[in-house]
One Martini backbone bead per residue (centre of mass of N, CA, C, O) as a GRO file, in nm:
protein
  332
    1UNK     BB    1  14.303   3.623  -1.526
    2UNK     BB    2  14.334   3.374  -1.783
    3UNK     BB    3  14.281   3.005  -1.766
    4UNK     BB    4  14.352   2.712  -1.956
    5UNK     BB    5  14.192   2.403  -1.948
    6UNK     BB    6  14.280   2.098  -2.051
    7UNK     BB    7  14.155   1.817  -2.039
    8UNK     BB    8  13.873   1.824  -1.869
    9UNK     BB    9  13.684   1.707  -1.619
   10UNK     BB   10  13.428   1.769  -1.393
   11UNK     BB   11  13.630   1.749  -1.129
   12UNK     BB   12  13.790   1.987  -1.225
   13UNK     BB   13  13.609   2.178  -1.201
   14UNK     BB   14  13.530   2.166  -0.927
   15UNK     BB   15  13.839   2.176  -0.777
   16UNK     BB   16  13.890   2.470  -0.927
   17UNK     BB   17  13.650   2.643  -0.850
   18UNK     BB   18  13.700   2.643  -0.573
   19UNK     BB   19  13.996   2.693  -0.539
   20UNK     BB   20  13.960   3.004  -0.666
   21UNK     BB   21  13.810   3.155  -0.439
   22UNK     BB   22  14.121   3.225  -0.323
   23UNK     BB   23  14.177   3.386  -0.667
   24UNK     BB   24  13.956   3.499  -0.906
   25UNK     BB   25  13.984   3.379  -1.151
   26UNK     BB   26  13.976   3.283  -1.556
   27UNK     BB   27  13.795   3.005  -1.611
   28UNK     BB   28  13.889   2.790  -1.892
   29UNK     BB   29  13.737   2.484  -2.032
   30UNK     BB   30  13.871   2.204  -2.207
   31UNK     BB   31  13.800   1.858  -2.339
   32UNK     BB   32  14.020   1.875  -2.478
   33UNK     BB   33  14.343   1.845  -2.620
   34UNK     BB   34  14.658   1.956  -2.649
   35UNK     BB   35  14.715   2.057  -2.991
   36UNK     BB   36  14.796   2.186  -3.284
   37UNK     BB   37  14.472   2.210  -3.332
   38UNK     BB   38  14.370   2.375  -3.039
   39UNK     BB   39  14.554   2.610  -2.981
   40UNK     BB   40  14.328   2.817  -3.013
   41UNK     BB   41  14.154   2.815  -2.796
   42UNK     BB   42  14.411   3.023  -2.614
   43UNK     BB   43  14.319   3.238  -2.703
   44UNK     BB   44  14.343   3.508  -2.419
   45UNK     BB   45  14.533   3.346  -2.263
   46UNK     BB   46  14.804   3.351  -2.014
   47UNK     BB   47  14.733   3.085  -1.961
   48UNK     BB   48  14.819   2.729  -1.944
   49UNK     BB   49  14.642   2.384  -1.830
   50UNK     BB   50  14.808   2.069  -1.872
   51UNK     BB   51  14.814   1.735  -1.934
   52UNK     BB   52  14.993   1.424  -1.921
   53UNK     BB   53  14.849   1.402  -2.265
   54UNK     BB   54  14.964   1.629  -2.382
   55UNK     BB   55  15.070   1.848  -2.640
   56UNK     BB   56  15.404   2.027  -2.532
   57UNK     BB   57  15.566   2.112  -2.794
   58UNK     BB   58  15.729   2.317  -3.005
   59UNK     BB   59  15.450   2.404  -3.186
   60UNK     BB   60  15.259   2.468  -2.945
   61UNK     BB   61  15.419   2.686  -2.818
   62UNK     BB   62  15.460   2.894  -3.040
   63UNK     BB   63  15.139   2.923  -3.064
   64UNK     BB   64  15.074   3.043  -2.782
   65UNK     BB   65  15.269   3.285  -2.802
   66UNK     BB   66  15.115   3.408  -3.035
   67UNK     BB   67  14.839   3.413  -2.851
   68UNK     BB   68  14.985   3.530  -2.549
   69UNK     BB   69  15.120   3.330  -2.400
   70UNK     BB   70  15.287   3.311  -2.054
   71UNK     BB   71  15.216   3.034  -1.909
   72UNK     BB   72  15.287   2.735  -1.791
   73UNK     BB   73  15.059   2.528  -1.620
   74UNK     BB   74  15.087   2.201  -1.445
   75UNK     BB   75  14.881   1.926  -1.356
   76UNK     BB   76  15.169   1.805  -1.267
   77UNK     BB   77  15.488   1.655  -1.205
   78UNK     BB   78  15.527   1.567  -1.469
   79UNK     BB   79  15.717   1.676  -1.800
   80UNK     BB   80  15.754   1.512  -2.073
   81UNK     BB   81  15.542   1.648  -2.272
   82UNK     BB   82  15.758   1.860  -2.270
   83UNK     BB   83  15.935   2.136  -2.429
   84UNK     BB   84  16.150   2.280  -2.272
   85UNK     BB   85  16.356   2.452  -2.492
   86UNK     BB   86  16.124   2.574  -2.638
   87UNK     BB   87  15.998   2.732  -2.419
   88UNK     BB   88  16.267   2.896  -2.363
   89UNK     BB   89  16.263   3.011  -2.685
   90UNK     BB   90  15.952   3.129  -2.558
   91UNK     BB   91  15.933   3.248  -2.295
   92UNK     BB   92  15.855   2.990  -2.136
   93UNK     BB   93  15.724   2.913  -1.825
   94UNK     BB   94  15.733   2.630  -1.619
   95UNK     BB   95  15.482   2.463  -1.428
   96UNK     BB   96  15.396   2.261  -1.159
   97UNK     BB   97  15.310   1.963  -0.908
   98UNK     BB   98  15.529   1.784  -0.735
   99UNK     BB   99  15.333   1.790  -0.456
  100UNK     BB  100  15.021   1.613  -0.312
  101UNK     BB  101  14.993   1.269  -0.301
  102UNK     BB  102  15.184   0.987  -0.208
  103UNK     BB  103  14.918   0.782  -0.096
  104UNK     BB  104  14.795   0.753  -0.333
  105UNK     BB  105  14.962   0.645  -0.520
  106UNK     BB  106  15.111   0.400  -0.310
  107UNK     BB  107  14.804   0.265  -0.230
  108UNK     BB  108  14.758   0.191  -0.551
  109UNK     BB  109  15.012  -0.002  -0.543
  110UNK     BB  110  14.889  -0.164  -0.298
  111UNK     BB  111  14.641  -0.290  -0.419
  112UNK     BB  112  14.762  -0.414  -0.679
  113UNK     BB  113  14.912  -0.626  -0.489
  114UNK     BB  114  14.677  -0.775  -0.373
  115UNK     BB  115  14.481  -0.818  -0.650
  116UNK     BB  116  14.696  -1.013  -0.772
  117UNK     BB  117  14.779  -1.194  -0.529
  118UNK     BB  118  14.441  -1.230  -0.484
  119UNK     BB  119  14.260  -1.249  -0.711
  120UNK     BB  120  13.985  -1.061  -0.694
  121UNK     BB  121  13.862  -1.028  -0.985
  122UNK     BB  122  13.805  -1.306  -1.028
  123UNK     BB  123  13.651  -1.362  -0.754
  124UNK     BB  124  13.391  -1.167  -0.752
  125UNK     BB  125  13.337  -1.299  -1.046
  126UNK     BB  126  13.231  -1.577  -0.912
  127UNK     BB  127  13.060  -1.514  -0.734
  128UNK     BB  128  12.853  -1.415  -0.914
  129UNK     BB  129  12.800  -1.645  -1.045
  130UNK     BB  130  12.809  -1.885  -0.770
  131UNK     BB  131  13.158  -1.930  -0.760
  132UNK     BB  132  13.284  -2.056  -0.449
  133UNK     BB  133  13.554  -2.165  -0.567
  134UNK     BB  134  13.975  -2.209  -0.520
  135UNK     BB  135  14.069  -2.245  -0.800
  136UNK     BB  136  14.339  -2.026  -0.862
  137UNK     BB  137  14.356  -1.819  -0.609
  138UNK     BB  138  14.620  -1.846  -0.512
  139UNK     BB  139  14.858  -1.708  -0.257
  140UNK     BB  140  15.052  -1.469  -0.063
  141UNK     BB  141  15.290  -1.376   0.178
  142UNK     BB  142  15.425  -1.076   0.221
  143UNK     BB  143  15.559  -1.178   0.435
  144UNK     BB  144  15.912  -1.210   0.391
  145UNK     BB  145  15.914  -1.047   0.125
  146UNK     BB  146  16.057  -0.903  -0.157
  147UNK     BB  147  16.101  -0.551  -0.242
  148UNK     BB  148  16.121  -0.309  -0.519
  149UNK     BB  149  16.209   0.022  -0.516
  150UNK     BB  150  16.209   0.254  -0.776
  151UNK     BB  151  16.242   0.535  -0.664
  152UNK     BB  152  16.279   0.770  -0.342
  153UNK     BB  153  16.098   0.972  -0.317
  154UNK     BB  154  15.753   1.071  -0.182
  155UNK     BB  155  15.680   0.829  -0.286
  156UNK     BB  156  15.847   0.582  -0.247
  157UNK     BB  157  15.887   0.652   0.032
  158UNK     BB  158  15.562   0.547   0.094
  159UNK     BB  159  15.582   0.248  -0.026
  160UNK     BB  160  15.800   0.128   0.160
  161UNK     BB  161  15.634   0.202   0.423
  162UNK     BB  162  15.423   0.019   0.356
  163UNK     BB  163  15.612  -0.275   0.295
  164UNK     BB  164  15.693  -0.286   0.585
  165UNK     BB  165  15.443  -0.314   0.732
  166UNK     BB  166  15.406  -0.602   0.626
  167UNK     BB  167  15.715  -0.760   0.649
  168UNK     BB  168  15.920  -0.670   0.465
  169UNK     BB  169  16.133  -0.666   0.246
  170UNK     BB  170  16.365  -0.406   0.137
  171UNK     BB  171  16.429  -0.247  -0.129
  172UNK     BB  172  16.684   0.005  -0.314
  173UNK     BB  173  16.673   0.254  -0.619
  174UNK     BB  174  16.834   0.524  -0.713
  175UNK     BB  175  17.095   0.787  -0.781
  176UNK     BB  176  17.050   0.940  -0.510
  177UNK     BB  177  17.042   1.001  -0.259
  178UNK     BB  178  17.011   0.804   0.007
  179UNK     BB  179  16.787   0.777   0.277
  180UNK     BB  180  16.782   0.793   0.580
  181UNK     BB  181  16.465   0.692   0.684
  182UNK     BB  182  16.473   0.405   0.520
  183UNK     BB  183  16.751   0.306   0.665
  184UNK     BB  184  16.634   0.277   0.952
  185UNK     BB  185  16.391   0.097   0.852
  186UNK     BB  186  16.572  -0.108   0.684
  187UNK     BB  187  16.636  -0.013   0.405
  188UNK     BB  188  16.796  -0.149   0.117
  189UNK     BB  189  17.053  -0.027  -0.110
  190UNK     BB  190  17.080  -0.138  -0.445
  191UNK     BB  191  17.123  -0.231  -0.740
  192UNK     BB  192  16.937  -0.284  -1.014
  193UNK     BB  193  17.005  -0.538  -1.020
  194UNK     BB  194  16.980  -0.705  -0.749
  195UNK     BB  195  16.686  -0.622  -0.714
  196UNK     BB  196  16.548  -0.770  -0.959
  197UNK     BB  197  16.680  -1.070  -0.859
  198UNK     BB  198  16.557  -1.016  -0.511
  199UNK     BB  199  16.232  -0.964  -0.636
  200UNK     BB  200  15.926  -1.033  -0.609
  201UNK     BB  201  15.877  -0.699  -0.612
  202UNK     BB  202  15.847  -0.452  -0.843
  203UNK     BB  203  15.833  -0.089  -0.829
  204UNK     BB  204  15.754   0.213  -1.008
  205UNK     BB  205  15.883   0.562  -0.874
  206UNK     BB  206  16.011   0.722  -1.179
  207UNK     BB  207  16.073   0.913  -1.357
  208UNK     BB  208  16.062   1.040  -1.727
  209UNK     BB  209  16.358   0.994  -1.852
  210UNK     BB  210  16.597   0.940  -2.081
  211UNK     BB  211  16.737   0.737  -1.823
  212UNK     BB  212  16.428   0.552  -1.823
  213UNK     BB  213  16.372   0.465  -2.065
  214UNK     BB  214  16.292   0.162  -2.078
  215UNK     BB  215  16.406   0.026  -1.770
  216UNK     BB  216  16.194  -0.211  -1.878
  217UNK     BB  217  16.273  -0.468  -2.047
  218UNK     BB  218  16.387  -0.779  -2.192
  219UNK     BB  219  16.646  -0.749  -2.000
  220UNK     BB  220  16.536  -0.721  -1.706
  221UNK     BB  221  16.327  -0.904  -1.697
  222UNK     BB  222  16.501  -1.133  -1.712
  223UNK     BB  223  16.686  -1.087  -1.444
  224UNK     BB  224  16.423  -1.183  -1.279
  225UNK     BB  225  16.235  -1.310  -1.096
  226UNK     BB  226  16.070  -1.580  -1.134
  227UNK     BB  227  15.729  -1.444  -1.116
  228UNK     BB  228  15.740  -1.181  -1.072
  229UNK     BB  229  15.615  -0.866  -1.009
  230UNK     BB  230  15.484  -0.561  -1.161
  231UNK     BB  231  15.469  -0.228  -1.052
  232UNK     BB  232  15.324   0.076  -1.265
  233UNK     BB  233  15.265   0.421  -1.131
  234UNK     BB  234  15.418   0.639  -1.296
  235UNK     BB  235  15.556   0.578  -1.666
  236UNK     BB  236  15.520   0.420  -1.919
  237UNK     BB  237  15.807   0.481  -2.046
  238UNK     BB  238  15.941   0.258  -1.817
  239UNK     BB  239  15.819   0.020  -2.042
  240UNK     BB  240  15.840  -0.234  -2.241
  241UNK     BB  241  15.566  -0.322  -2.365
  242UNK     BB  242  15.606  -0.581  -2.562
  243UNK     BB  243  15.805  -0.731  -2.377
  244UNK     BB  244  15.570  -0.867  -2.183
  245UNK     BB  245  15.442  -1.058  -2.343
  246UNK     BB  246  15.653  -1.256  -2.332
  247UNK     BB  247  15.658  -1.278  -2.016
  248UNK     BB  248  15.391  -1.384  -1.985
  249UNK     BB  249  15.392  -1.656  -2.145
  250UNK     BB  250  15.658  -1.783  -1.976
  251UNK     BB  251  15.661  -1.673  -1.663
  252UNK     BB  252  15.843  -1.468  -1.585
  253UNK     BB  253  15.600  -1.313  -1.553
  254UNK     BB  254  15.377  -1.309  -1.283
  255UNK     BB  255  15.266  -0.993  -1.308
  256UNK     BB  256  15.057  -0.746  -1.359
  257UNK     BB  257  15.071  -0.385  -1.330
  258UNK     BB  258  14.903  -0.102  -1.421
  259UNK     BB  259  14.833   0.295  -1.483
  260UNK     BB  260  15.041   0.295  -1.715
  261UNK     BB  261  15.108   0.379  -2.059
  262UNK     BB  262  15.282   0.445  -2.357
  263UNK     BB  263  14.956   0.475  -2.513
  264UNK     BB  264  14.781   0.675  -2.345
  265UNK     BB  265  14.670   0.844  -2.548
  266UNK     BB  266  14.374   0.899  -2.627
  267UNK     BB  267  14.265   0.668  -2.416
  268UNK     BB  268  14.315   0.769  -2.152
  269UNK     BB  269  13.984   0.974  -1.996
  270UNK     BB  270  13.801   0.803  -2.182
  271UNK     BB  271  13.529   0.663  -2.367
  272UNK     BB  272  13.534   0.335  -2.529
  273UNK     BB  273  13.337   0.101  -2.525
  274UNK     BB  274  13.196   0.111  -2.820
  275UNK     BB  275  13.437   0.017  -2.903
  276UNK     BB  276  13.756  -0.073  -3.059
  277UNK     BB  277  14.064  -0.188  -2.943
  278UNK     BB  278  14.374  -0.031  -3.087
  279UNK     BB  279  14.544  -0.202  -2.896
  280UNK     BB  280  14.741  -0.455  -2.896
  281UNK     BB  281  14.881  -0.461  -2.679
  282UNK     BB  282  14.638  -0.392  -2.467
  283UNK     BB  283  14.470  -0.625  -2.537
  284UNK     BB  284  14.614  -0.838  -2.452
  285UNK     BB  285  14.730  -0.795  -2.172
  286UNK     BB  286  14.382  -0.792  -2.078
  287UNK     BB  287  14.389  -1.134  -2.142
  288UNK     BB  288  14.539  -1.136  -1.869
  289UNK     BB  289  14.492  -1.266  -1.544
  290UNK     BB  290  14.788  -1.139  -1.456
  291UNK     BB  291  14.625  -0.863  -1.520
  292UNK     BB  292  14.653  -0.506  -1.441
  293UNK     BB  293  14.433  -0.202  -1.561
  294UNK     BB  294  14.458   0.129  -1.538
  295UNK     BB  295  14.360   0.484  -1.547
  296UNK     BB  296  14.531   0.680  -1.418
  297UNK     BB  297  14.436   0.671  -1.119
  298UNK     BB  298  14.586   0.710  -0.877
  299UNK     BB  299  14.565   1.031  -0.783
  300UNK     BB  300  14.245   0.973  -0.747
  301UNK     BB  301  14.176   1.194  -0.500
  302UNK     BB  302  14.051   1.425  -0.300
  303UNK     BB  303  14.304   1.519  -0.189
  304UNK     BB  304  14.486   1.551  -0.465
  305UNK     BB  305  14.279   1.711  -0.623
  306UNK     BB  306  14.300   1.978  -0.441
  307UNK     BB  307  14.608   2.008  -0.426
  308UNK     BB  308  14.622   2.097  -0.726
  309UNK     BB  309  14.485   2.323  -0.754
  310UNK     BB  310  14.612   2.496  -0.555
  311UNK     BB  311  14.894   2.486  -0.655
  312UNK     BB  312  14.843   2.560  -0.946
  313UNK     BB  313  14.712   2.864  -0.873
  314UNK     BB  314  14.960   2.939  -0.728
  315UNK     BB  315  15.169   2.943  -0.934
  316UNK     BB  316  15.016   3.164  -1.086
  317UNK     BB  317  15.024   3.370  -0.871
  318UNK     BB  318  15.332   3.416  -0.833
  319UNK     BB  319  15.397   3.495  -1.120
  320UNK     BB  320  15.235   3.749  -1.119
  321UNK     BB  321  15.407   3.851  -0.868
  322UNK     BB  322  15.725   3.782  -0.979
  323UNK     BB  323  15.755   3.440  -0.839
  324UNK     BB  324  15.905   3.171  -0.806
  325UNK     BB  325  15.715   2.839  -0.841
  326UNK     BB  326  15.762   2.546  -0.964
  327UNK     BB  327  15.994   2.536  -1.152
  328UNK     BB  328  16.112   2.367  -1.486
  329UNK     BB  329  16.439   2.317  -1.561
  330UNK     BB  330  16.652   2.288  -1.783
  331UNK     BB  331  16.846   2.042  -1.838
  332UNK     BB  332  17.218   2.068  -1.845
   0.00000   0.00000   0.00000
């Protein structure tokens, strides 16, 4: 059974052929991206495996079908990039990899928060010229500090207990039933407007549907209390990136960690350095001294991506023998 890996690079090779060991396909890698002119790629493959930021619409899903695959196998958790709708009318399949490692994404946020409160990347950059000075490196205690976790799935739930950790108070904002056990460690839910108010930190960890879609806006910013931190290691499209500006021009926003971002297709997990940087709006932002902007690495530990060809291997190997294993349901 032939399976086709799009946007691959190096790593997906290594832990991919690896896993495989225990499932014998027929792996083949593209390190292109899935779009409506790459999919002829996928002639011959069984199945096709996107990722985060390919292009997996209504005119690509068609042509896959076209090319005879029949099932979308996602090695992501996110599935905002498919047409659902698109896939049931084309009888199309789509798995995910619902949950690899939360301890990956929820400890790359707080490491950003660790690295904008006491400037690191500022103080780093000093030392190595020679400038061993404390001025404007100045930050705060987390112990006492309130944080604010939206969406408390196993990565949410992951970053509140390392939060407490700190000795923070800890708030909390889901639409789905509270969690017991974050309730038990002391976490209060309440609504997202008292949390935006009341969050020195504020993290995004909730998956991006219609209903979070620029969940962070102009709007929202300003609610927020001032000088707060935002930290997103979700999906870019739940913040309007334009707003950030304004927001920390004025102080508003006194800090940002990005790991995705609303525009980061076609950019982040190449290599552009030769080039000049084409998003004005991620130009800016790049310029400001509090804000840390990764290329959406939260995930990319050993431990994760290891678990990530696992599952989605397996994810195949079910389908192959009649069985739903992590499949994508269109909402209702």
């Amino acid at each position: 059974m032939r399976i086709d890996l799009f946007s691959s690079r190096q790593y997906d090779v290594d832990t991919f052929n690896e896993a495989n060991a225990s499932f014998g396909f027929d792996l083949h890698f593209h390190d292109t991206r899935l779009d409506p002119d790459t999919a002829i790629l996928a002639r011959g493959a069984d199945a096709v495996c996107p990722f985060v930021n390919d292009t997996v619409d209504a005119a690509v899903l068609q042509q896959l079908q076209t090319l005879g695959v029949r099932l979308v196998a996602l090695r992501s958790a996110g599935f905002n990039h498919v047409d659902l709708a698109a896939a049931a009318r084309h009888a199309l399949p789509v798995v995910r990899v619902p949950a690899y490692s939360p301890h990956a994404i929820a400890e790359h946020a707080a490491g950003m928060i660790l690295a904008l409160n006491r400037r690191l990347p500022r103080a780093v950059a000093r030392t190595r010229e020679g400038d061993f000075s404390l001025q404007g490196l100045l930050g705060f205690d987390l112990f006492g500090r309130t944080v604010g976790v939206v969406g408390t799935g196993m990565i949410g739930r992951t970053f509140a207990r390392i939060m407490a950790g700190f000795g923070m108070r800890v708030l909390a904002f889901d639409p789905g039933t509270p969690d017991a056990g974050l309730i038990a460690l002391g976490v209060q839910y309440v609504p997202l407007d008292t949390l935006l108010a009341e969050s020195d930190i504020v993290s995004l960890h909730c998956p991006l549907v219609p209903a979070t879609h620029h969940l962070i806006d102009a709007d929202a910013l300003a609610r927020m209390k001032r000088g707060a931190m935002l930290i997103n290691t979700g999906r870019g499209g739940l913040v309007e990136s334009n707003a950030l500006i304004g927001a920390l021009k004025t102080g508003q926003l006194g800090h940002l960690g990005l790991d995705v971002y609303e525009e980061e297709g076609g950019l982040f997990f190449e290599d552009h350095s030769d080039l000049p940087l084409q998003d004005d709006v991620l130009a800016r932002l790049l310029m400001f001294p509090n804000v840390i902007v990764t290329a959406h690495q939260a995930f990319f530990t050993r431990e994760a991506m290891n678990e990530i060809a696992r599952t989605t291997l397996g994810n195949v190997a079910a389908w192959r023998d009649g069985a739903t294993r992590n499949a994508v349901q269109l909402p209702e």
